[in-house]
C-alpha positions in Angstrom: 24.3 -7.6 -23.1 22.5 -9.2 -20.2 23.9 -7.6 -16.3 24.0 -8.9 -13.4 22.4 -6.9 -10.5 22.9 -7.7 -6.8 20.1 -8.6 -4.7 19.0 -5.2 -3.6 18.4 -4.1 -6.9 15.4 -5.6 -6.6 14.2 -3.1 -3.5 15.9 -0.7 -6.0 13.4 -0.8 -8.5 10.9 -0.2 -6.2 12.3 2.3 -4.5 12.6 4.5 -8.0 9.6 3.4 -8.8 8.6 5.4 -6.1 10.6 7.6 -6.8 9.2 8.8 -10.2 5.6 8.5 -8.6 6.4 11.2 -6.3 8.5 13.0 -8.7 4.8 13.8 -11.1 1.6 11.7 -9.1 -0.9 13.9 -10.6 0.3 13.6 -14.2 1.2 9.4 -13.7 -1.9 9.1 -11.7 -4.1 10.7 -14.4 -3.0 7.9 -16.6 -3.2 4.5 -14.4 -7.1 5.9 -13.9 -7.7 6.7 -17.5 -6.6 2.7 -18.2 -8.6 1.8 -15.0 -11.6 3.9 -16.6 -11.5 1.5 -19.6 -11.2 -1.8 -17.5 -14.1 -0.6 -15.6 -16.2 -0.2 -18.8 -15.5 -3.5 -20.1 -16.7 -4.6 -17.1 -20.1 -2.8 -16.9 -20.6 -3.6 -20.6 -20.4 -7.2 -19.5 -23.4 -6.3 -17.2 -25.0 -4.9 -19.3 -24.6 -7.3 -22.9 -22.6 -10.3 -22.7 -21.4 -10.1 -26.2 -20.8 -6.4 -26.3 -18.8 -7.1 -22.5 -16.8 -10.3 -24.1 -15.8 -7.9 -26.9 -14.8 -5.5 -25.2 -12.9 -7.4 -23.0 -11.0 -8.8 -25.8 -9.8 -5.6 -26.8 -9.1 -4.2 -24.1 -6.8 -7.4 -23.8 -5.2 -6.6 -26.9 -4.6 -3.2 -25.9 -2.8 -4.0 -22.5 0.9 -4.5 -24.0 0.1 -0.9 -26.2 -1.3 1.0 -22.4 1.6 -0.7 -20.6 4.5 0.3 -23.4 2.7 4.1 -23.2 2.2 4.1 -19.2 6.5 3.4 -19.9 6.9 6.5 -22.2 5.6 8.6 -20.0 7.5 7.3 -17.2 10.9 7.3 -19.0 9.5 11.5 -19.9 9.2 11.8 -16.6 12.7 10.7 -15.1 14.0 13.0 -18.1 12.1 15.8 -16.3 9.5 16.1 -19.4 5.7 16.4 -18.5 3.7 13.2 -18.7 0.9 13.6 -20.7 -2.7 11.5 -21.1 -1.7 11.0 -25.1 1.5 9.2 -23.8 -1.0 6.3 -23.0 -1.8 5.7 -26.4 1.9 6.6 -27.5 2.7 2.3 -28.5 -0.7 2.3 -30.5 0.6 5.1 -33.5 4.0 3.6 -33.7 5.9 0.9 -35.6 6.2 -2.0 -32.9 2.8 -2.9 -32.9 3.3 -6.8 -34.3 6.4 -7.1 -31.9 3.8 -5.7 -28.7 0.9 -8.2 -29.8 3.4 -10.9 -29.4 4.3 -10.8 -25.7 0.7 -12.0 -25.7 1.8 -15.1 -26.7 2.8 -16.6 -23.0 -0.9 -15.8 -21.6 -2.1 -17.4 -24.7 0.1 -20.7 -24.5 -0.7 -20.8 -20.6 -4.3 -21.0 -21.5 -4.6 -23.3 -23.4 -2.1 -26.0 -21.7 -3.4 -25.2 -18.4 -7.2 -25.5 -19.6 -6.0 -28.6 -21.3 -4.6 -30.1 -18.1 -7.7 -29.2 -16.1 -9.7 -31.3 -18.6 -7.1 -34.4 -18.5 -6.7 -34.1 -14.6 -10.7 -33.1 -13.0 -12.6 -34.3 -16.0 -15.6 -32.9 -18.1 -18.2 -34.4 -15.3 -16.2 -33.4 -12.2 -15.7 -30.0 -14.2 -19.5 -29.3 -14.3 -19.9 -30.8 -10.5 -17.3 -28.1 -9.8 -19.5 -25.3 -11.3 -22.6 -26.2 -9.7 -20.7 -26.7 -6.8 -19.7 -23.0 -6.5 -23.0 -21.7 -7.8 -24.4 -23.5 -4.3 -22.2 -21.9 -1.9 -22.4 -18.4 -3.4 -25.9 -18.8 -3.1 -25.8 -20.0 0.8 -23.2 -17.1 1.1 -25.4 -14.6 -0.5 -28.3 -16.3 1.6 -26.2 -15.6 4.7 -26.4 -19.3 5.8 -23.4 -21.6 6.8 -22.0 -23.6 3.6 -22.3 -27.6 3.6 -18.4 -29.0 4.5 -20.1 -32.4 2.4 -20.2 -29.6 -0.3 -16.4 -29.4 -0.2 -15.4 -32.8 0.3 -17.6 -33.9 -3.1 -15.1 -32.2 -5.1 -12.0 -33.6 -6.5 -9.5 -31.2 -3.8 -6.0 -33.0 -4.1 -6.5 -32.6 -8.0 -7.5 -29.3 -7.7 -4.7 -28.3 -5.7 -2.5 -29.7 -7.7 -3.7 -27.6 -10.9 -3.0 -24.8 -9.0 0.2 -25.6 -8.1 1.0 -26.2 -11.8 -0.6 -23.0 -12.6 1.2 -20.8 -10.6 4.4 -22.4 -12.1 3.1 -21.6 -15.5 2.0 -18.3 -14.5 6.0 -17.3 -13.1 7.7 -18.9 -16.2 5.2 -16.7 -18.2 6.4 -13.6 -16.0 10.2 -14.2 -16.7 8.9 -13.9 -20.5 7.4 -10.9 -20.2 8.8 -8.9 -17.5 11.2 -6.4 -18.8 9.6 -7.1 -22.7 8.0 -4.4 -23.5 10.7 -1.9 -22.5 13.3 -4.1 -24.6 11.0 -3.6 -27.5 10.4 0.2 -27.2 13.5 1.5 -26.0 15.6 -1.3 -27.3 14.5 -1.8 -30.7 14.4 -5.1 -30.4 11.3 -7.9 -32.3 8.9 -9.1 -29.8 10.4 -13.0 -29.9 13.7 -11.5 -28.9 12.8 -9.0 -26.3 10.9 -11.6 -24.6 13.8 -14.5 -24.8 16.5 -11.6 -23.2 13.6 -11.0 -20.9 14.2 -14.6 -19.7 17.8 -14.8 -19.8 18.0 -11.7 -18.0 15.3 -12.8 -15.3 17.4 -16.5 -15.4 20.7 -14.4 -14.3 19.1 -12.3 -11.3 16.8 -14.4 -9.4 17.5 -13.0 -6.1 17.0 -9.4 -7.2 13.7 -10.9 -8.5 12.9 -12.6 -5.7 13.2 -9.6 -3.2 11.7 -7.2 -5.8 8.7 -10.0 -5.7 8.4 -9.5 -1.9 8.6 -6.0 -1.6 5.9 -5.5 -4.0 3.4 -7.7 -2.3 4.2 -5.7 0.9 3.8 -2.4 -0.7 0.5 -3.3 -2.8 -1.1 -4.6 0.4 0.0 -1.6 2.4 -1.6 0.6 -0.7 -5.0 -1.7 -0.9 -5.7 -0.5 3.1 -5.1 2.5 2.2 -7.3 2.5 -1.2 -10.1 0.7 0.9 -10.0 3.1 3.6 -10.2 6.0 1.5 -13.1 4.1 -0.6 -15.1 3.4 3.0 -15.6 6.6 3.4 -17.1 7.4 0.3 -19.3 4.8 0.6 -20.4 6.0 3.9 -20.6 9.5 2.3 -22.3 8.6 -0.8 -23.2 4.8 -1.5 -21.3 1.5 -2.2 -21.4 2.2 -6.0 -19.3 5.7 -5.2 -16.9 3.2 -3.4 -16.6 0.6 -5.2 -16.1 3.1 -8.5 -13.1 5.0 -6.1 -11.3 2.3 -4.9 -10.9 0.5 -8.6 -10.1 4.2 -10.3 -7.6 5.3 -7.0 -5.6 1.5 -6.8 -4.8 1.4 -10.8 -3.9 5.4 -10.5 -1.7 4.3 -8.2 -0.2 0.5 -9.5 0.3 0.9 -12.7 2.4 3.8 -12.6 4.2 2.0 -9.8 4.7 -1.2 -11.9 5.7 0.9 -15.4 8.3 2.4 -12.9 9.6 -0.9 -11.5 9.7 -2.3 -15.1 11.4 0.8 -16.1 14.4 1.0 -13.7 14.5 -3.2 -13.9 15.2 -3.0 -17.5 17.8 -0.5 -17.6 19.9 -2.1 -15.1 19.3 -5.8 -16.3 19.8 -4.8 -20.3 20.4 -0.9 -20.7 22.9 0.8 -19.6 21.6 1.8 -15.9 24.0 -1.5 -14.0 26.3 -1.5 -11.7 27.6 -4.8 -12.0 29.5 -5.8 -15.4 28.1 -8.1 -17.8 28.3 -11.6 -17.4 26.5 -12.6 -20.7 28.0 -13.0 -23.9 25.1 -11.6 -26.0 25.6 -9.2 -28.8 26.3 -5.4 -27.9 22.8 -3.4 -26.7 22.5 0.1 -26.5 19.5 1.9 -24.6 
């Protein structure tokens, strides 16, 4: 059963997002740095050995749908008024939907490969490599501290490029209306991964303006929380170096995000296909129960 939801529900999901931050920040917060702990190490493995980074990256890949479905859990304990705790991050990982979690992998995947196809077909092998070398030039002139070449620019194939982007940020929203409310569908609403992610759609299809003014919000909110991250992380890099920064900044912004974004997720799925709306159904799907 697919809802619709009036416009403002979007700043409501926000808003009880919020909510649930403030309602446990230590014991949420604990868990957004634990997953921004293991991001961070597949990133200094990469520095360290390419393979051994690549690899790691991979799985750590694998594991976001599992880290996202727990970072859930322990939001839904949480709005219960149960303790989150740091094992509810691994909570997806021991349980019986991991085939139907791996799948909502399956948008990334197909965006991939049709958008690396397409930017083969449309800038070309040669213009592809020109590209690279391109960038490898003004990075060095930028690390240099010299002014970069505008004849630089104006080599490379622009109105192509543009145009791959715009493409790809297409693909990149159609794969969001997949995915959005997925995960909680499969975990709280028993349903297979190729299902949760098509009522994912549907239900995304039928509230575009909530959506749309969730969308906003959010970039407001996670710019207002990036000053505040940076701030916080300028100082410790005054205090103690630019490797202290750097390290605070990453651990403090996903502490902070991904509990923010599990709680969004949370209260969007309830009132799109639990039992949370306030509208009446529109949808003629089969009867769900959260």
């Amino acid at each position: 059963m697919i809802n619709k939801v009036p416009a403002s529900a979007g700043a409501e999901w926000l808003l009880g997002a919020f909510a649930l931050l403030r309602k446990a920040p230590l014991a949420l917060g604990v868990l957004g740095v634990l997953w921004g702990l293991l991001s961070m190490l597949a990133v200094q493995a990469m520095a360290v050995e390419v393979t051994l980074g690549v690899l790691l990256q991979l799985a750590l890949a694998l594991l976001g749908p599992f880290l996202f479905a727990g970072m859930l859990w322990a939001v839904r304990e949480v709005e219960q008024d149960r303790p989150a705790l740091p094992a509810h991050l691994f909570h997806a990982v021991r349980k019986e939907h991991a085939i139907d979690l791996l799948l909502t992998l399956l948008p990334q995947i197909v965006v991939a490969l049709v958008m690396g196809f397409l930017l083969i077909a449309m800038i070309g092998p040669a213009e592809l490599q020109k590209l690279a070398e391109v960038v490898a030039r003004l990075q060095q002139v930028a690390q240099a501290g010299g002014q970069p070449d505008p004849e630089l620019v104006r080599s490379l194939p622009v109105g192509r490029l543009f145009l791959w982007m715009l493409l790809l940020f297409a693909a990149v929203i159609a794969m969001s209306l997949f995915t959005f409310v997925a995960v909680p569908e499969i975990v709280f609403g028993g349903r297979g991964g190729l299902q949760a992610m098509a009522n994912s759609f549907r239900a995304c299809l039928h509230n575009v303006p909530a959506l749309i003014v969730f969308l906003v919000l959010l970039l407001i909110s996670l710019l207002v929380i990036s000053i505040g991250v940076q701030l916080i992380a300028m100082v410790v890099h005054l205090a103690v170096g630019a490797a202290a920064g750097m390290f605070v900044s990453n651990v403090l912004l996903m502490g902070v995000v991904m509990p923010m974004m599990a709680g969004a997720v949370f209260h969007a799925w309830r009132q799109m296909l639990g039992s949370g709306a306030t509208v009446a159904p529109t949808a003629d799907q089969g009867h769900f129960e959260a």
